[in-house]
N, C-alpha and C positions, 0 to 999 in steps of 0.2 A: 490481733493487729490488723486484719484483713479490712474488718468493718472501717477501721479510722481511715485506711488508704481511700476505699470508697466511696466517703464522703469528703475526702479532700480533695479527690479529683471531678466533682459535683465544684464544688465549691472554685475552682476555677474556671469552671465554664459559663459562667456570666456575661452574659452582653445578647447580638439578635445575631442570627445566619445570615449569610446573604442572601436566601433564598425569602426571609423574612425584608431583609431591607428593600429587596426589588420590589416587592408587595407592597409596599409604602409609596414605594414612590410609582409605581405604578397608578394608586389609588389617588397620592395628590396630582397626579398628570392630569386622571379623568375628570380631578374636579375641578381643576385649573382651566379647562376647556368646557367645560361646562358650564361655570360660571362668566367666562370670558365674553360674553355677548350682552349679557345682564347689566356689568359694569360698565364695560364700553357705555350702551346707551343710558347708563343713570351718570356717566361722564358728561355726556353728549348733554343730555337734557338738563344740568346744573350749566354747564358753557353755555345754552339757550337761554334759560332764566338770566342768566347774571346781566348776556347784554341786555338783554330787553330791561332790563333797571337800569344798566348806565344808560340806554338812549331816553327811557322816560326822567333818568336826572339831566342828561342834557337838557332835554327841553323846558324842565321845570329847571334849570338854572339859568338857562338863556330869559327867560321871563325874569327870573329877579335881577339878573343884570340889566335889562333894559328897564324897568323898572329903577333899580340904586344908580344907576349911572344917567338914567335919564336921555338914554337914546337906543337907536333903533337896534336892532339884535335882530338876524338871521341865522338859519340853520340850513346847514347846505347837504346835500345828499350824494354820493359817486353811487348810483344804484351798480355799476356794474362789480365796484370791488365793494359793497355793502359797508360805506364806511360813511358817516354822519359828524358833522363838527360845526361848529358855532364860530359867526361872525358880527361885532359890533362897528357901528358907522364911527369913525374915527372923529371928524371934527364936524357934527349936524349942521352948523351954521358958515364952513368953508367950501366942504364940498359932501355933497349928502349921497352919493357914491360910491366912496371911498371907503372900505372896510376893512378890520384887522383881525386876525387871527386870534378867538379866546382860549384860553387854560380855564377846562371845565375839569369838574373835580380830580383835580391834579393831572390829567392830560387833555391832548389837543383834540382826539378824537376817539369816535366810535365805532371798533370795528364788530360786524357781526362774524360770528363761527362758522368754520364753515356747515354746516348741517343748518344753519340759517338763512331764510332768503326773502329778500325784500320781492314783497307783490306788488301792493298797490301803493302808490300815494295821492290822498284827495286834499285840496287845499280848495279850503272856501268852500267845502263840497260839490269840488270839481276835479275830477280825474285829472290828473296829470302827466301827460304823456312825456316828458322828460324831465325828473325830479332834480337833475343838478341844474336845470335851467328855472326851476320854480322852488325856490327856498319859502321855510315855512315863518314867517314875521312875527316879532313879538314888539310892542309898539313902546314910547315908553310911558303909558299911563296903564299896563298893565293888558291890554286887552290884545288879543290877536287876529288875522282870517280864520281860525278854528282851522284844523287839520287832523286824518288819518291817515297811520303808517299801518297798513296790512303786512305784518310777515308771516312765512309759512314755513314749518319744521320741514325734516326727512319723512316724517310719516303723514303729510298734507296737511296736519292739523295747523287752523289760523292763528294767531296772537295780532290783535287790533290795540296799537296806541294812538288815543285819542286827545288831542287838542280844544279843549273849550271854547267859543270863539270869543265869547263876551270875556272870563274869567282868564283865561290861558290853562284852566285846573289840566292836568294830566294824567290822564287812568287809561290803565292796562287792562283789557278784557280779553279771556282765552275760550 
């Protein structure tokens, strides 16, 4: 009868120690921090790409709206809170000044992340020393002054969006 006690008291002891569980979680701590930095920046640099697509659709929709609507379209810049948004002239033939707020692909504006930062803007291939003072024109027969928007990540590297001057074409170079 001994053996059967034996193995029945085996047989209740299933499961981990605590000396086991602290081990576990000790081990996902390590890797929880370890990997911590990794993800952060593959966060970071997925928020970097994504604006730099919404500002090049802004500006490739700013060209089709002045284009389909058949008037002039602006893109305005606040470099200091990196946020970018499109303006069309309200009525070209009452007052050619006057401009309204557009709804570009279902919002009003473009904000960059923060790990994003506006450098330079050249319009007409000329430096622009105060970018909310010199908006980038899209005309309405399609054509614009041509323009780049130089930004720079956390780690210095550039991302150049560029404006076609003849075309309005829009391309991203990193």
């Amino acid at each position: 009868m001994r053996p059967q006690r034996r193995q029945d008291a085996r047989a209740g002891r299933r499961g981990f120690t605590l000396v086991e569980l602290l081990v576990v979680m000790v081990i996902i701590t390590i890797a929880f921090f370890t990997l911590r930095p990794g993800i952060v920046s593959v966060r970071r640099g997925a928020e970097n790409r994504t604006a730099i697509r919404q500002l090049a659709g802004l500006l490739t929709s700013a060209r089709t709206e002045a284009v389909a609507g058949g008037r002039l379209v602006r893109v305005m810049c606040g470099p200091s809170a990196g946020i970018f948004w499109a303006e069309a002239q309200m009525d070209p033939a009452a007052d050619r000044g006057e401009f309204e707020l557009l709804r570009v692909l279902g919002r009003e504006q473009v904000r960059l992340p923060h790990g994003l930062l506006l450098g330079e803007v050249l319009v007409a291939g000329q430096s622009v020393a105060d970018p909310a003072q010199n908006p980038i024109y899209f005309y309405p027969d399609g054509r614009t002054d041509g323009a780049t928007v130089l930004l720079l990540d956390a780690n210095g590297r550039e991302v150049v969006v560029h404006v076609a001057p003849a075309t309005g074409r829009v391309s991203i170079s990193a």
